[in-house]
C-alpha positions in Angstrom: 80.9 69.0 111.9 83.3 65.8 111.5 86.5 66.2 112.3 89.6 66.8 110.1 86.9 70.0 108.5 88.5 73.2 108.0 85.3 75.2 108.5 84.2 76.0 111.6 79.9 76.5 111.0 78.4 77.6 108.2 80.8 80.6 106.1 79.2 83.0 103.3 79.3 82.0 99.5 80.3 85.1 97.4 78.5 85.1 94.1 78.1 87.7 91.2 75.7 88.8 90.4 73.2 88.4 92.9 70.3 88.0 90.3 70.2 87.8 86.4 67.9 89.3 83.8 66.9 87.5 80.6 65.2 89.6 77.8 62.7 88.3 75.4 63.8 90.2 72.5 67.9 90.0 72.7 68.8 86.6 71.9 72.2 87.5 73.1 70.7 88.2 76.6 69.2 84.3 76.5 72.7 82.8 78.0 74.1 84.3 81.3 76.7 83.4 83.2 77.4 83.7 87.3 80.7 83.6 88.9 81.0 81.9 92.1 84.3 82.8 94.6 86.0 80.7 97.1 87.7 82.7 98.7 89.2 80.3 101.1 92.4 78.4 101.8 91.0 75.0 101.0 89.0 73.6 98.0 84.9 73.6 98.5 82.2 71.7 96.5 79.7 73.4 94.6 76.1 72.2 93.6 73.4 74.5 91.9 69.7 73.2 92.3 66.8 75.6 90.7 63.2 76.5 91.3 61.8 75.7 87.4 64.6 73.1 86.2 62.7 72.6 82.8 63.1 76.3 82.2 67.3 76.4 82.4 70.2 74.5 81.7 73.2 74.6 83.6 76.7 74.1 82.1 78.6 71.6 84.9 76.1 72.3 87.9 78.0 70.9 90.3 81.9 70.2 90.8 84.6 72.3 92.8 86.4 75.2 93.2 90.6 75.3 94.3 91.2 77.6 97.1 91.2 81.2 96.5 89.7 80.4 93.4 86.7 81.1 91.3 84.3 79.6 88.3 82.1 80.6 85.8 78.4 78.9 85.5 76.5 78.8 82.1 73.0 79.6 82.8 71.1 79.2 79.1 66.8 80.2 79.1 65.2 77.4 77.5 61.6 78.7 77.1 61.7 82.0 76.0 58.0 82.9 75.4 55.9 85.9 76.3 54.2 83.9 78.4 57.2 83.5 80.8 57.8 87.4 80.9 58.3 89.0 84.4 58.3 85.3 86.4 60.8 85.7 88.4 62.6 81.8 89.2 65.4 81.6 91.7 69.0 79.6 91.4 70.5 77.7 94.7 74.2 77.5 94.7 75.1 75.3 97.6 78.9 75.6 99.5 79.7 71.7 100.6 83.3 70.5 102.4 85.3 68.8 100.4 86.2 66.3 103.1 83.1 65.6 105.0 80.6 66.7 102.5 78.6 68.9 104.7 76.8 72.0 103.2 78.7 74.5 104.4 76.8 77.9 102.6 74.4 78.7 100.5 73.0 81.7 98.2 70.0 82.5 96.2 69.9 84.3 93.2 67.0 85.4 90.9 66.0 85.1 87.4 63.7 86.9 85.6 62.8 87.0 82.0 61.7 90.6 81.1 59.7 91.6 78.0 61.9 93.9 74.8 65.3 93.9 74.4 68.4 94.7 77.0 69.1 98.5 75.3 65.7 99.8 75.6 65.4 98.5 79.5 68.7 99.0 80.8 68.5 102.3 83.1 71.8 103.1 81.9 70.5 103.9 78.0 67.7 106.5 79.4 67.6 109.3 77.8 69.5 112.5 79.9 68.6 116.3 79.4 70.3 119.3 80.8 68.5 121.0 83.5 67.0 124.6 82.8 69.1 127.2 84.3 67.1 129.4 86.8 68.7 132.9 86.8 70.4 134.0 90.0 69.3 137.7 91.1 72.0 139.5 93.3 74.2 136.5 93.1 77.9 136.2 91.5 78.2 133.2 90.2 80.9 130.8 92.4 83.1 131.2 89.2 83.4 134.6 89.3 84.7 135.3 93.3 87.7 136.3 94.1 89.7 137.1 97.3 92.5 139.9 97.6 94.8 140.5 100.1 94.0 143.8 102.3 95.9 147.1 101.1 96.9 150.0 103.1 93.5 151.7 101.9 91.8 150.5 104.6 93.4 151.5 107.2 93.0 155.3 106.1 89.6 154.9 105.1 88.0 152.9 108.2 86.3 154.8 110.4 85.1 153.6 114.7 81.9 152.8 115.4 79.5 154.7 118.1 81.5 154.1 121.4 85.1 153.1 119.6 87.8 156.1 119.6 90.2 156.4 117.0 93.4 156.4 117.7 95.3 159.7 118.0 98.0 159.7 115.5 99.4 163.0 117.7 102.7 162.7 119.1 103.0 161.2 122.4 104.8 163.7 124.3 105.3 161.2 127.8 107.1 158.5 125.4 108.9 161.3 123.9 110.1 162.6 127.6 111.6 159.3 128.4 113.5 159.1 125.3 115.4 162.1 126.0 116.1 161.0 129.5 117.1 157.9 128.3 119.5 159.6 125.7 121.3 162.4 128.8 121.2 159.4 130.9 123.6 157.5 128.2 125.4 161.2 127.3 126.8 160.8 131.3 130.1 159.3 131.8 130.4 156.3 133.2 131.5 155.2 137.0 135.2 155.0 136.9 135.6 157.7 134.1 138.1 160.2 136.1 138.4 162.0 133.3 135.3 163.7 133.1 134.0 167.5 134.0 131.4 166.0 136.0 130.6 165.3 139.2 127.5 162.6 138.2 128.3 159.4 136.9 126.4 156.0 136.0 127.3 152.7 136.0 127.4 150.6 133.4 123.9 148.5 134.3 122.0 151.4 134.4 123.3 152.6 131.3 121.9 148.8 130.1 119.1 149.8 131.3 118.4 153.1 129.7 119.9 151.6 126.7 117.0 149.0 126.0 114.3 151.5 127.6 115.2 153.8 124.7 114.7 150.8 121.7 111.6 150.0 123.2 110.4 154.0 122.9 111.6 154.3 119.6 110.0 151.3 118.3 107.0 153.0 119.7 107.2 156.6 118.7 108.3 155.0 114.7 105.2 152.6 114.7 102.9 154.9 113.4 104.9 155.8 110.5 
């Protein structure tokens, strides 16, 4: 590469579409046109060479592209004949540098001249049918689920399995024991209460004590309920 060249090797050419399709019968088919991108920051030379020359013309095959840039190339079928159906020819567009003139890319693309017209061979105009239904036995259809938050129902209605007890709603008379020590212990008067009848007092950290000993029972003996 000589210097001054802004490209480094060879670089892709981007063109669209990557082959074209003439048809016999649609005259407005007969003329296609390919777009080639440059997609870089400096302008490129373009040259398009073909396997069957006699077969096409070319609208300006050769010239350049500005940077970040693209053209559109006239392709026109000259021989439209049944005998030419299905031969497939190819189109080389050819990437040079502007500056040393050194083909920098290249890409092929095919033509092929294809027998009826472009709305009975485009894949796109087949025909479409529904599918048959097959009937779904034991199935709800997707549409029809729905999901509901769990009530209180089954709670009452579920019942253990082999080897899993219930649990015994019955009172729990051990939790109900230390409540009531918990509540005397708080009935006592407290150290430093002269006052009092009594000859037993507790101080005021036990009393804490007792104190959140008895919410902690009482949250457990009102869970159930």
């Amino acid at each position: 590469m000589q210097s001054g060249s802004p490209f480094d090797g060879k670089v892709p050419v981007f063109v669209f579409p990557y082959s074209i399709n003439f048809y016999l019968e649609d005259k407005a088919t007969h003329k296609q046109i390919l777009t080639v991108y440059n997609p870089y920051e400096c302008a490129v030379l373009f040259k398009v060479l073909c396997t069957a020359p006699k077969k096409y013309t070319v609208v300006d095959p050769e010239g350049s592209i500005k940077p970040q840039s693209c053209i559109d190339i006239v392709v026109r079928h000259n021989v439209v004949s049944p005998s030419n159906c299905n031969v497939t020819d190819k189109f080389r567009i050819q990437m040079r540098d502007c500056i040393t003139k050194q083909m920098i890319g290249k890409r092929d693309v095919t033509a092929t001249l294809l027998s009826g017209d472009k709305e009975r061979s485009t894949p796109e105009h087949e025909s479409f049918q529904q599918l048959p239904s097959v009937p779904s036995i034991g199935r709800t259809p997707p549409s029809q689920y729905s999901i509901k938050a769990p009530t209180a129902q089954y709670a009452v209605s579920y019942k253990p399995s082999d080897g899993v007890q219930a649990v015994n709603n019955n009172p729990n008379y051990i939790v109900i024991f230390v409540a009531v020590v918990c509540i005397v212990a708080l009935l006592l008067p407290t150290e430093g209460d002269f006052n009092s009848a009594t000859s037993i007092f507790i101080s005021v950290h036990l009393k804490l004590v007792f104190s959140f000993v008895l919410g902690l029972v009482t949250m457990v003996i009102l869970r159930p309920y």
